[in-house]
C-alpha positions as CSV (number, residue, x, y, z in Angstrom):
1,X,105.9,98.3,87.8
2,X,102.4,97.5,88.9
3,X,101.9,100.4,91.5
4,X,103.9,103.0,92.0
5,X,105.3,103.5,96.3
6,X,104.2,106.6,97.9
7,X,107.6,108.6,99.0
8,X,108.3,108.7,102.6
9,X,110.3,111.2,104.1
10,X,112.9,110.5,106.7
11,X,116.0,112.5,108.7
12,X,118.4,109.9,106.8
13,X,118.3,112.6,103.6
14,X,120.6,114.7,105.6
15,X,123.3,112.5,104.5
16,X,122.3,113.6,100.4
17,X,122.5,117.2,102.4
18,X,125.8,116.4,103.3
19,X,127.1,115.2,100.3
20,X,125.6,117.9,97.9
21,X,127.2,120.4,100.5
22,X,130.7,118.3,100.3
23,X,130.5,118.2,96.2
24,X,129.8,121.9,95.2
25,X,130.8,123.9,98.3
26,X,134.0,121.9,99.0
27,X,135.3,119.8,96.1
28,X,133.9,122.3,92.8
29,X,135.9,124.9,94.8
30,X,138.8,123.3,95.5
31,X,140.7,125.1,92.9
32,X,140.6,128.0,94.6
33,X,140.1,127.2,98.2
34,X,143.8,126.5,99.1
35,X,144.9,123.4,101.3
36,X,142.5,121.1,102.6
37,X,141.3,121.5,106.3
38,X,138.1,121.4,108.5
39,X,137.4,125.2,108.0
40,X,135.8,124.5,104.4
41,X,133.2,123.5,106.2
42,X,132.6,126.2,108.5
43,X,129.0,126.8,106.7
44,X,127.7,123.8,107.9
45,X,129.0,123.0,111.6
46,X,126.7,119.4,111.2
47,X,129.2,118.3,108.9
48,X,132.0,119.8,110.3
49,X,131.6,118.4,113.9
50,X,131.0,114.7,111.9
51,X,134.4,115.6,109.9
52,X,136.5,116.0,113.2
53,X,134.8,113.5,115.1
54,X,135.4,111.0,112.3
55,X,138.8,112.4,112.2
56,X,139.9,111.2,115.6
57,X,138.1,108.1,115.3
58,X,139.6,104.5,114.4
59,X,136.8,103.2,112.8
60,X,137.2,102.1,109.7
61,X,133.8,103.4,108.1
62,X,134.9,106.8,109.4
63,X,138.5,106.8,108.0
64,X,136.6,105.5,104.6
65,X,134.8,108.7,104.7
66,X,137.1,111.8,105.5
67,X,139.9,110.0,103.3
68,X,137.8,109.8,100.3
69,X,137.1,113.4,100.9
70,X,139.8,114.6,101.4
71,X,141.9,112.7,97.9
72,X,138.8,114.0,96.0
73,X,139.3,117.2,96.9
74,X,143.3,116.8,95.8
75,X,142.5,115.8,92.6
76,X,139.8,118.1,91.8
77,X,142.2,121.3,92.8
78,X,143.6,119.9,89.8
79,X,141.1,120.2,87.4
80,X,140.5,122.6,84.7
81,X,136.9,125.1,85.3
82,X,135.6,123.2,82.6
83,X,136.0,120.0,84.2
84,X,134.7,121.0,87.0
85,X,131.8,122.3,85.5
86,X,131.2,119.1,84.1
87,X,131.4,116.7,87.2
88,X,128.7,119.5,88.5
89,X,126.1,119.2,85.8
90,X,127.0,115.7,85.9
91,X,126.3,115.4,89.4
92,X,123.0,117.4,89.1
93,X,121.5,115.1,86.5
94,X,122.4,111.8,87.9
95,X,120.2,112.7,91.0
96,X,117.5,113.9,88.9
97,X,115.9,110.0,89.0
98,X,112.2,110.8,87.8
99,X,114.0,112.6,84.6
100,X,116.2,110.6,84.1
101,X,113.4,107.0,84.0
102,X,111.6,109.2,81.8
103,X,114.3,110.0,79.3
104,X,114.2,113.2,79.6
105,X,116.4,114.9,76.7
106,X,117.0,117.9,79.0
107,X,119.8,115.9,80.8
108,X,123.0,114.1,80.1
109,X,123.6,111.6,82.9
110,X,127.2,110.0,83.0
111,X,128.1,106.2,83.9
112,X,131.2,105.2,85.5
113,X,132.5,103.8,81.9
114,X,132.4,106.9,80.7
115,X,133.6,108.5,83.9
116,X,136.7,106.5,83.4
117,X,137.5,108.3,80.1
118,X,137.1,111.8,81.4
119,X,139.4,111.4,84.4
120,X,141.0,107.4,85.7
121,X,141.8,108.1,88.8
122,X,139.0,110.6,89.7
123,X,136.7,107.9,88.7
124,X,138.2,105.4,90.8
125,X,138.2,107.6,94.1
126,X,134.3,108.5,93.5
127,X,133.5,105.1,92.5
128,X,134.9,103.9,95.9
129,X,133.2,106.4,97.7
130,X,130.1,106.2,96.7
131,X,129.5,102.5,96.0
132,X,130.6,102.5,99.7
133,X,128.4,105.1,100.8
134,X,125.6,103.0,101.6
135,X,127.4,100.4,103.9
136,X,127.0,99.1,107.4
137,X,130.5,100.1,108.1
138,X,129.6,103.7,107.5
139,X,125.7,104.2,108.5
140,X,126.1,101.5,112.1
141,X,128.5,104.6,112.8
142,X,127.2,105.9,116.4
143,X,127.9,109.3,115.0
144,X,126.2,108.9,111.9
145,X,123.4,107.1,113.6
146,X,123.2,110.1,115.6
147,X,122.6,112.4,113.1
148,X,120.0,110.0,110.8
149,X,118.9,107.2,112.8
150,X,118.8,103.2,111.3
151,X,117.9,102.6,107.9
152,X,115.5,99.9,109.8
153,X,113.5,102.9,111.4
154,X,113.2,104.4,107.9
155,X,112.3,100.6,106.3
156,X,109.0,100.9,109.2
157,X,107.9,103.9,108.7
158,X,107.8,104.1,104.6
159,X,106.2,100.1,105.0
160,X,103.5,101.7,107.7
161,X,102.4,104.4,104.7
162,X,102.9,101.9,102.1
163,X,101.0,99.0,103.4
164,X,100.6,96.7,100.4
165,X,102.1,93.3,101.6
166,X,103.1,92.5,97.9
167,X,105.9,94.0,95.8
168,X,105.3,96.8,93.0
169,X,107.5,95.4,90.7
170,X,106.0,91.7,90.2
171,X,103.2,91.8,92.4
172,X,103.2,88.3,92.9
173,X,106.0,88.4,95.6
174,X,105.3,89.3,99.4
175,X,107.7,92.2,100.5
176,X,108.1,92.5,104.3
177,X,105.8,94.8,106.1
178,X,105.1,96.4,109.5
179,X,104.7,93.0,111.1
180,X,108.2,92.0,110.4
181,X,111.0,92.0,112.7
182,X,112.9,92.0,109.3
183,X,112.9,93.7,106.2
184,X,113.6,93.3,102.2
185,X,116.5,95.2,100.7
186,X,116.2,98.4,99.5
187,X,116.9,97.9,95.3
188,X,119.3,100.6,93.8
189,X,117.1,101.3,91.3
190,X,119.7,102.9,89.3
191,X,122.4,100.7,89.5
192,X,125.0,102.2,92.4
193,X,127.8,99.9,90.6
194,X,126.4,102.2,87.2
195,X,126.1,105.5,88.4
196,X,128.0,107.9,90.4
197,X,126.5,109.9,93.0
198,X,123.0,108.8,93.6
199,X,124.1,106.0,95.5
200,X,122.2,107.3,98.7
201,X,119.5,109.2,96.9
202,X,116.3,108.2,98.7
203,X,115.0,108.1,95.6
204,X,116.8,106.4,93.8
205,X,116.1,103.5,96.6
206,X,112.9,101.3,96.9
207,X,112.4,98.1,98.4
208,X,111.8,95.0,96.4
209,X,110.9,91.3,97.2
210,X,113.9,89.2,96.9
211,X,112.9,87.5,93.9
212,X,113.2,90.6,91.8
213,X,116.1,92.6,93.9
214,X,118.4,89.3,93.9
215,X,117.1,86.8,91.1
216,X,116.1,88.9,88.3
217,X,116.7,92.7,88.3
218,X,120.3,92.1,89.8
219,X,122.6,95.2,88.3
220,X,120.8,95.7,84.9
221,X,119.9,99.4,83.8
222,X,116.2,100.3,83.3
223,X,117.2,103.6,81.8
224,X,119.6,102.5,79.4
225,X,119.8,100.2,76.8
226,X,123.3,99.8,74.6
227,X,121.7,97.2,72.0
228,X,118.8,99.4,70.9
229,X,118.8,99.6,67.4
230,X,117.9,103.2,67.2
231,X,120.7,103.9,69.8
232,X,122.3,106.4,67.4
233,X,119.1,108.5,67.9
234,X,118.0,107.6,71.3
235,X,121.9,107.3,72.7
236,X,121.0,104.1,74.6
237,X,118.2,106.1,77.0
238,X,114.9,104.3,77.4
239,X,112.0,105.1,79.8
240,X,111.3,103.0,82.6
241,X,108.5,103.4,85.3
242,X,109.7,105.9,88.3
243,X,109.3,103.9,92.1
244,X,107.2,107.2,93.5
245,X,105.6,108.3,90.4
246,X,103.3,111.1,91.9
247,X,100.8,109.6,89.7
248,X,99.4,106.0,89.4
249,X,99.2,103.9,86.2
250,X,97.2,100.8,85.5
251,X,98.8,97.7,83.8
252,X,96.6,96.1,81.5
253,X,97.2,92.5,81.5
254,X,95.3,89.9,79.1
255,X,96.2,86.1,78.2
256,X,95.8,83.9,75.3
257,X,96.1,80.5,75.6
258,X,96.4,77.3,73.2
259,X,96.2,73.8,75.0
260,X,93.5,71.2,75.4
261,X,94.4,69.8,78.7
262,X,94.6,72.2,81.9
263,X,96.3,69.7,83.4
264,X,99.3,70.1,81.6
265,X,99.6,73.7,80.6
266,X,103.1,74.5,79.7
267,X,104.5,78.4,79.0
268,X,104.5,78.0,75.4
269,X,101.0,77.7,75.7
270,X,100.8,81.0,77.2
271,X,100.3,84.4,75.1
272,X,100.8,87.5,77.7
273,X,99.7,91.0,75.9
274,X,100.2,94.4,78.3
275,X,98.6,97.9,77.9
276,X,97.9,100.5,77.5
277,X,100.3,101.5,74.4
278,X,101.0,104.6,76.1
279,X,103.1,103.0,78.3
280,X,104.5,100.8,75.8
281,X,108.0,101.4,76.5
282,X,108.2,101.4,80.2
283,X,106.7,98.1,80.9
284,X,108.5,96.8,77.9
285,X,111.9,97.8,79.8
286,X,110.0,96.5,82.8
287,X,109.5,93.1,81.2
288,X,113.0,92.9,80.5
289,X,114.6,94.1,83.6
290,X,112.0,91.9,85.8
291,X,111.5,88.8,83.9
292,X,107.8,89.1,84.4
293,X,106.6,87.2,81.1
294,X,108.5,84.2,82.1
295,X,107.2,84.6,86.0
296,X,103.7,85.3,85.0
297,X,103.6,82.1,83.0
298,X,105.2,79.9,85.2
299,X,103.1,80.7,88.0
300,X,100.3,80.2,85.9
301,X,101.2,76.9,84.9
302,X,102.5,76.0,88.8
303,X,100.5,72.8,90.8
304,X,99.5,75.2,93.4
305,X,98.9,78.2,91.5
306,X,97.4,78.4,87.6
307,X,96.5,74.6,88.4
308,X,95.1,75.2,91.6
309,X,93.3,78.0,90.1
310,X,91.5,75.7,87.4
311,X,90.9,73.4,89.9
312,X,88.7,76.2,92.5
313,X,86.4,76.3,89.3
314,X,85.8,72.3,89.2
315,X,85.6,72.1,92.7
316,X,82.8,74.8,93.1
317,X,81.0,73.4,90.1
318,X,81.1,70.0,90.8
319,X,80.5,70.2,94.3
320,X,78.3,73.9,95.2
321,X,76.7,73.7,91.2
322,X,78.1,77.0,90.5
323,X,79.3,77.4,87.2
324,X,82.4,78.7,85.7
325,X,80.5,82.4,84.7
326,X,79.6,82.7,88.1
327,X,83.0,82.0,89.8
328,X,84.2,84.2,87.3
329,X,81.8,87.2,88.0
330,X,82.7,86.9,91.7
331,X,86.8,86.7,91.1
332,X,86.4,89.7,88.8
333,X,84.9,91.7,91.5
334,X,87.2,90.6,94.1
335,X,90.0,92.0,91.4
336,X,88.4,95.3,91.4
337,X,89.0,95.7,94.9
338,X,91.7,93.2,95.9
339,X,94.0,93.2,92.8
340,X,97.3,91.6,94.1
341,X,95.6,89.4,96.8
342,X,96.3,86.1,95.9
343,X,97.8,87.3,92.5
344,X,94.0,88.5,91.4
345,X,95.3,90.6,88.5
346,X,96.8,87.5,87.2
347,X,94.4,84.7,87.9
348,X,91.3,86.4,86.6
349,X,92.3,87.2,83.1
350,X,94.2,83.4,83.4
351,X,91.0,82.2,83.7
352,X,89.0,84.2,81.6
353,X,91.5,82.7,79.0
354,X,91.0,79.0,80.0
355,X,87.0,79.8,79.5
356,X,88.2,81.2,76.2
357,X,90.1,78.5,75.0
358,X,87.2,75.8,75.6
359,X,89.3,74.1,78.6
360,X,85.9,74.2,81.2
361,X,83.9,72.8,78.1
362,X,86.1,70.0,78.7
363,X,85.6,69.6,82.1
């Protein structure tokens, strides 16, 4: 991730509220609560005035809610107090996303696979509810709307404090800003189809270009990894960048490149190196999960991109008698202050590597 996004704030967390409120205060105490009914919510009348209303309603997204509450709370007045101290540290640590992208060893996240072992048919209720969660049928609710407002009000007010026009993850992307009348997905960044109950955890959700939501990242993990070969010591958990990382990081990007025609530069001609080896193993999880060696090359060998790029140089040269150092010395300034307009942390060290390589010798 290029850049981390600054967190925004919205009245839509109310719903995590809820849910944290509906996990340990009404299902972890189930056992001992008695028969299910509306007066286990008495300590928050929110949520308890949602409840009824949803119970008289016909819509579907509300009789998706109260009904998945209610058969989770059945089978979890079943469970042993070990089991239910499980599901809660469980719960806990799958919500804990900035520990959990930096591996920390404190906490033991679970995964529906392994959910599935501890208890089938608990899994499959909670998998249904929370993969649903985050659907029209549920949050175009007037009710809920109500309560947390549209996900598009939320979508304009974190684009209006994060006003980069390009997308963190590639940076060569455009993501959808303030003067939109639509907007780019927001990416589970944890899987939702992976994890249980973080499935509406605002921070667990970021947006992302379409490119890297839908092409590329799709439903892989960046936290875990079941073919690492030193998964016996690390259990599978890698580190991956956090979306709001409180504190920003700079990728170090340099190019090698072996061709004697820029006119034909293929992606075997490309070398891509990134730094700094401190963050060695987050950008290597996010080269994987993003593709980004096989985008960054291909845009650099692209007609109207890496092409384009060389062809700037021979154009200014030829025609204004400005030579390749100077175009160069002007682009890197223009990087220092403009990285990710028109992909400047790519082109300049792209170019600097073309200089490198001899091809405006050839020119």
């Amino acid at each position: 991730m290029l850049f981390p996004y600054v967190y925004v704030p919205h009245p839509m967390e109310i719903l995590t509220h809820f849910l944290d409120y509906i996990f340990y205060d009404v299902w972890c105490k189930a056992p001992a609560s008695g028969p299910y009914s509306f007066a286990l919510f008495d300590d928050l009348p929110e949520l308890k005035a949602l409840m009824e209303t949803f119970h008289y309603s016909d819509a579907k997204g509300a009789d998706f809610f109260n009904g998945h509450v209610e058969r989770i709370y059945q089978i979890f007045s079943t469970l042993s107090r070990e089991q239910v101290a499980q599901l809660a540290a469980w719960y806990e640590a799958n919500n804990e996303i900035e520990k959990i992208c930096y591996a920390d060893p404190s906490i033991e996240t679970v995964r529906y696979d392994e959910l599935e072992t501890f208890h089938p048919e608990l899994a499959g209720q909670l998998s249904g509810f929370f993969k649903g969660l985050y659907s029209q049928q549920l949050l175009d609710l007037s009710d809920v709307k109500a309560i947390i407002g549209k996900i598009d009000d939320h979508y304009k007010s974190f684009m209006t404090k994060n006003r980069s026009s390009k997308c963190p993850f590639c940076g060569i992307e455009d993501i959808k800003g303030v003067y939109h009348s639509k907007r780019d997905a927001y990416d589970h960044y944890l899987p939702k189809g992976i994890y249980p109950f973080n499935s509406i955890n605002f921070k667990n959700l970021a947006p992302a270009c379409h490119t890297c939501n839908s092409s590329y990242k799709l439903t892989k993990d960046p936290a875990y990894h079941p073919k690492d070969p030193l998964f016996s010591q690390t259990k599978g958990k890698r580190k991956a960048f956090y979306p709001y990382a409180a504190n920003s990081h700079q990728i170090e990007l340099s190019l090698e490149l072996v061709c004697e025609d820029w006119s034909d530069i293929k992606p075997q001609d490309i070398e891509i190196s990134f730094g700094p080896t401190n963050l060695k193993e987050q950008i290597t999880t996010w080269d994987e999960i993003y593709g980004i060696q096989e985008r960054y090359k291909a845009k650099c060998c692209e007609e109207d991109d890496g092409k384009y790029w060389i062809e700037q140089i021979l154009d200014e040269w030829q025609e204004d008698g400005r030579n390749p150092d100077e175009f160069l010395n002007t682009l890197c300034r223009n990087t220092e202050k403009k990285p990710y307009a028109e992909a400047n942390f790519l082109k300049t060290p792209f170019l600097k590597a073309c200089k490198k390589a001899g091809l405006f010798d050839k020119l």
